[in-house]
Residue, then its C-alpha position, 0 to 999 in steps of 0.5 A: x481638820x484641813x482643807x483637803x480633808x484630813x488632819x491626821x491619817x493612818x498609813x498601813x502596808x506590809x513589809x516592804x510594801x511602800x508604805x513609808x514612801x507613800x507617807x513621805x509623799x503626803x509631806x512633801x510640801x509642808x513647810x516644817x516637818x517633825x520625823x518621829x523615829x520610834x525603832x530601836x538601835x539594833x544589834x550593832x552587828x546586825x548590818x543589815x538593819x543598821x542599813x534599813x535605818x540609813x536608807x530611812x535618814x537618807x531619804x528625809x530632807x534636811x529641813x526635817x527635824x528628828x525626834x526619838x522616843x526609843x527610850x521611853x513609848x510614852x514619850x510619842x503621846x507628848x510630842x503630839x501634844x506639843x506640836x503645833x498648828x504650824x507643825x506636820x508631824x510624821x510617825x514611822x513607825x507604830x511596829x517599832x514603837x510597839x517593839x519598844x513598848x513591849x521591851x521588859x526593859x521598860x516594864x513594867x508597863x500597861x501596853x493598853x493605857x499607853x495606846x490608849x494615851x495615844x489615841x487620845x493625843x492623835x485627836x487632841x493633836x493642833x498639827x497634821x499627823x501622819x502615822x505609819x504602821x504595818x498590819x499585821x495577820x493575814x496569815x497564820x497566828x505566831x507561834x511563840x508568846x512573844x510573837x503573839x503578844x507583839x501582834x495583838x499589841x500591834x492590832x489593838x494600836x492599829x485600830x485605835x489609832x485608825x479610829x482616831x484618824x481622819x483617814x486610813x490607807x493601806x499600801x499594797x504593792x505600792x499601790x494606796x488603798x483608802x480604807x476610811x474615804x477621805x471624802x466622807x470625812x469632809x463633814x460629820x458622818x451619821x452612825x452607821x445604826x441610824x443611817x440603816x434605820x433612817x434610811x427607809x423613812x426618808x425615802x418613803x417620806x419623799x415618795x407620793x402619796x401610796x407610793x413605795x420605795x421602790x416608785x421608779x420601777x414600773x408596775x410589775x406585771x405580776x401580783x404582789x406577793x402575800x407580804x407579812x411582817x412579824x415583829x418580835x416581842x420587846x422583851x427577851x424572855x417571854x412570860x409564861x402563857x406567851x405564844x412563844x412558850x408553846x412547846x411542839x414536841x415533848x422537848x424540855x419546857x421550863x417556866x418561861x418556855x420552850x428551851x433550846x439545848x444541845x441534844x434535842x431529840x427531833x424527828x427525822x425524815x422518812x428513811x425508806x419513802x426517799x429510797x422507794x420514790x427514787x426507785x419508782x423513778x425508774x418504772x415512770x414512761x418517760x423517753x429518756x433517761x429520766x430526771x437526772x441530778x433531779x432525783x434528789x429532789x424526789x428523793x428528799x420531798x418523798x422523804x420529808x413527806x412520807x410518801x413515795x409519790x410526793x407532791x409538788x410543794x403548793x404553799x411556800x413561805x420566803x423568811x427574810x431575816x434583816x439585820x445589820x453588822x457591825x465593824x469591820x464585817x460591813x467593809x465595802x457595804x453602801x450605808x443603808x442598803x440593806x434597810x432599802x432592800x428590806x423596806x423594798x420587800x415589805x413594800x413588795x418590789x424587788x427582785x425577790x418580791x416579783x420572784x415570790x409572786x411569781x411563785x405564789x409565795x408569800x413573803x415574810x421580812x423578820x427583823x433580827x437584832x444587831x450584832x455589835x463588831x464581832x473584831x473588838x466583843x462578842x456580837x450579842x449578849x447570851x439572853x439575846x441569842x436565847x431570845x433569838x433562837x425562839x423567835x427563829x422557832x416560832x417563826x416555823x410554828x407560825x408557818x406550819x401552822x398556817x398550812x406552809x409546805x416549804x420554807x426559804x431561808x434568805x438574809x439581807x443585812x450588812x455583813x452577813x458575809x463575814x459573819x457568816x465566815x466566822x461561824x464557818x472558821x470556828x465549826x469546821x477549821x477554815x482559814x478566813x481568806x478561803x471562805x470570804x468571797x470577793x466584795x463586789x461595788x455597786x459598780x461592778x467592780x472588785x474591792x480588794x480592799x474591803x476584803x481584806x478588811x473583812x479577812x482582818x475581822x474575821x481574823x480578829x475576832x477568832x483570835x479574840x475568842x481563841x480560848x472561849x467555848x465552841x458550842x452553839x450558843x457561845x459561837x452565835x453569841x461571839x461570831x454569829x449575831x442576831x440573823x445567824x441565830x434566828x435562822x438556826x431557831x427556824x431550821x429547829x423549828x422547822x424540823x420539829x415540825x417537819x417543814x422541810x427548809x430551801x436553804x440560799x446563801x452564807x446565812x442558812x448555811x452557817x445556822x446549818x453549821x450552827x444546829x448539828x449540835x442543838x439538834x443533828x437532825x435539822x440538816x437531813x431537812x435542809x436542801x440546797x438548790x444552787x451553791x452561787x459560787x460562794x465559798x463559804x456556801x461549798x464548803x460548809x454544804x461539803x460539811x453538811x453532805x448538801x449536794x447543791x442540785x444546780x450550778x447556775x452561780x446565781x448572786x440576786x440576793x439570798x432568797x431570790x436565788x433560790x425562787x429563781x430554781x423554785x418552778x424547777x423543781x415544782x415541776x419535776x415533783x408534778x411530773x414525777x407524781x404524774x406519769x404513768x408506769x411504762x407499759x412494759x412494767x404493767x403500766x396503761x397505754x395511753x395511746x390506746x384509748x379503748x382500752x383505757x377509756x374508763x365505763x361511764x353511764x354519761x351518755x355523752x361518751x355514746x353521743x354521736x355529736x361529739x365525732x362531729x367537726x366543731x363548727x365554731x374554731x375560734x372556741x378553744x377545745x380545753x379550757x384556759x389553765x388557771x394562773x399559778x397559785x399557791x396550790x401544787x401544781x399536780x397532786x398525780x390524783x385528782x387533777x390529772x385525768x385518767x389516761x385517754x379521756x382527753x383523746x377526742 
């Protein structure tokens, strides 16, 4: 490797684009220079070829040296083998090259053993090499066998050949973009698993004594939240008697447990408590119109309680599912963030944690299994994702039976975007651009760069599995990996149980696209509070029939989003439960206190003292409220008292 950073680098760009300027520029100043044309001759007639090809030789200087490799592809491995220290070696380019090789003149051929060859010769190569080639997709599959049978060569060339180089660039508009850092090539880089997972121990470890990661921020205000940490079991099937074998409903159970399979038979919400609870809205003494877009939200508590005055939901479980993404899917994502953010969580710091303890939500941080790049082979083995999908169940067991009334779904691992795009592109037909949001840096700005790469993933790994199954196993075991299975495992769960789930970012939603065909139930179960302004998140809600309830565009991280519209909608189901009947619909009136007071043997109601003026005003005439807590906020019957009682 060369001083400056790299000894070979690939540059990428679409046609007319730059690429072969910006690949010329980068050998200006090397002392011998062996150009590399791969592009076939062409119709003789074709003028307009024949003068791209003039316009190419008209540009390189004379010290230059030309080399050919139109007649045979393989030859291109040899001339970097033979090249020299002294040499720079310029490629231009690889869709030619690939032309050639796929030409049935020069068949027959193994296209995958010669790029394979020329993988191997670019990092066995003593000169500097610089490669160009255009990137293909980004737009519609070809039409034709050949065509495609062009692209996918191209695009197995194209990531060979970049793993292979030091550097990769792609020009767009004459504009270059490095898409593998020239700088992080310098010295040898960690693999992105151990980085994610070495990450929390050697900030804990620089940390003092009781401190957490997160030891810089100042003490919160508030109480840590109840923080749980479930791990799951080392083995991918559970044996008989395990806890995950215990089934909820009468669903199809064999000897090593509970099995998950389309056309599950769950319970539904009640249909006519939703419709009552919203009707009864319209009676309460409120002095305007009422709750608005809110209704929904009594709407659905009533149904997914079965009663037409529900509660408001007092405990609350937050589930965050922690597991990295391979690939391409991680484009523009910092090397072990979401192990930070992870360990943050289970440390009770945080944006999420300081909202769950605000709500009096406990806080569970669920470790998923990692998906491999979904671009080059499915993301996990079928035994993991039936291992996944329990796991995801129990999690819900677990939570019911502890009592909890309301689930949050969130997720925190690398490329869970991208993920979440491809299951969305394969259940409901989406094209990857119009799905995939835009990637944001640590500094705020927008990497155009990294989102292309993430299009180009989600692109690749749909042609991958253009002719695999589209049932739910098989498109969580290619696309989803191992957070998008464990949340569709908690939304069956959860509804088997009928614990209704907040659902918050790509991750929920895609795992709602996922369950329609385990179980069409699970989305009547489901509620979205706030969209954020994802794409990927409106359209699989317009899929779904998920009204988001707010449009505040929120973006603190799943889960946190959705703790941030919490108290809202506590509130609304209090108020609801609490008020009273207009009394113009037979309801009491509270301004009236005589005749509303109720009858008490308590002589203090007939005790004189109690007209008196209060001698001490520094005594408060009501007690402090207790702090929030897990507990509803009101029930509307016990901790509300009668209309009139408090006038005094």
């Amino acid at each position: 490797m060369s001083l400056d950073g790299w000894n070979t680098v690939l540059v990428l760009g679409g046609i007319r684009s730059g690429k072969s300027e910006f690949a010329e520029s980068l050998v200006t100043d090397a002392p011998v220079v062996r150009y590399v044309a791969t592009a076939p001759e062409g119709d003789p007639e074709d003028t307009e070829w024949a003068t791209r090809l003039a316009a190419h030789r008209a540009r390189r200087p004379g010290s230059w040296t030309t080399e050919e490799t139109t007649e045979d592809p393989r030859r291109l491995a040899d001339v970097l083998a033979s090249a020299e220290a002294n040499e720079t070696v310029l490629v231009d380019d690889l869709g030619g090259w690939v032309t050639v090789l796929l030409d049935p003149d020069h068949q027959p051929a193994d296209d995958v053993a010669t790029i394979g060859e020329l993988a191997e010769a670019i990092r066995g190569c003593a000169a500097r090499v610089v490669l160009v080639s255009p990137e293909v997709g980004l737009s519609l599959v070809p039409t034709t066998p050949l065509g495609r049978a062009f692209t996918d060569a191209l695009g197995a060339a194209n990531r060979a050949v970049a793993d292979a180089c030091d550097a990769v660039v792609l020009v767009v508009a004459g504009q270059p973009v490095w898409l593998k850092s020239v700088a992080a090539v310098t010295e040898p880089a960690a693999p992105a698993t151990a980085t994610a997972t070495a990450t929390a121990p050697t900030a804990a470890a620089s940390a003092p004594a009781g401190t957490s990661l997160a030891d810089a921020e100042p003490t919160p205000e508030v109480q840590l939240p109840d923080v749980l940490t479930h791990t799951p079991p080392a083995t991918p099937t559970p044996e008989p008697g395990d806890a995950w074998a215990a089934p909820t409903m009468a669903l199809p159970v064999v000897a090593t447990g509970l099995v998950i399979q389309p056309g599950m038979e769950l319970p539904m919400p009640d249909e006519y408590a939703g419709p009552q609870a919203v009707d009864r809205l319209a009676t309460l003494d409120v002095p305007g119109a009422g709750l608005g877009v809110l209704e929904r939200v009594v709407g659905f508590a009533a149904a997914t309680q079965g009663t037409s005055t529900p509660a408001a939901w007092g405990s609350v479980r937050v589930l965050l599912l922690h597991g990295d993404h391979a690939g391409g899917a991680v484009a523009g994502t910092l090397a072990g963030e979401s192990a930070r953010r992870a360990a943050q969580a289970r440390a009770g710091r945080g944006a999420l944690a300081r909202l769950a303890a605000e709500s009096g939500a406990s806080l569970q941080v669920v470790d998923t299994p990692a998906a491999a790049p979904i671009e080059d082979q499915p993301a996990l083995t079928p035994e993991q994702v039936e291992s996944a999908l329990r796991y995801g169940w129990q999690l819900a067991e677990q939570a019911a039976d502890a009592g909890v009334q309301l689930l949050v779904l969130g997720a925190c691992g690398a490329g869970t975007e991208a993920a979440a795009a491809a299951v969305l592109a394969a259940t409901a037909g989406a094209e990857p651009p119009a799905v995939l949001g835009r990637v944001i840096t640590d500094s705020g700005e927008i990497d155009d760069a990294a989102w292309m790469t993430r299009c180009a993933t989600v692109r690749d790994a749909l042609h991958r599995t253009r002719r695999s199954s589209r049932g739910a196993k098989d498109i969580l075991a290619e696309l989803g990996g191992g957070d998008v299975a464990v949340a569709t495992g908690v939304l069956l769960g959860a509804t088997a149980r009928r614990v209704p789930v907040l659902l918050d970012g790509p991750v929920g939603l895609a795992a709602g696209m996922v369950s329609r065909d385990l179980a069409g139930q699970a989305r009547h179960w489901c509620l979205l509070a706030d969209h954020g302004g994802h794409p990927a998140v409106r359209l699989a809600a317009d899929v779904l029939g998920l009204t988001p309830l707010l449009d505040l565009r929120l973006d603190l991280g799943e889960g946190a989003n959705a703790l941030v519209a919490l108290p809202l909608l506590r509130s609304v189901l209090a108020l609801a439960a609490a008020l009273p009947v207009h009394p113009s619909l037979g309801g009491g009136d509270d301004t009236d206190p005589a005749g509303d007071e109720p009858e008490s043997t308590d002589p203090s109601y007939a005790d004189p003292e109690l007209t008196e003026p209060d001698d001490d005003l520094t005594e408060p005439d009501f007690a402090e409220p207790e702090p929030a807590g897990p507990g509803p906020a009101s029930t509307g019957t016990d901790e509300q008292p009668a209309s009139g009682v408090r006038a005094g």
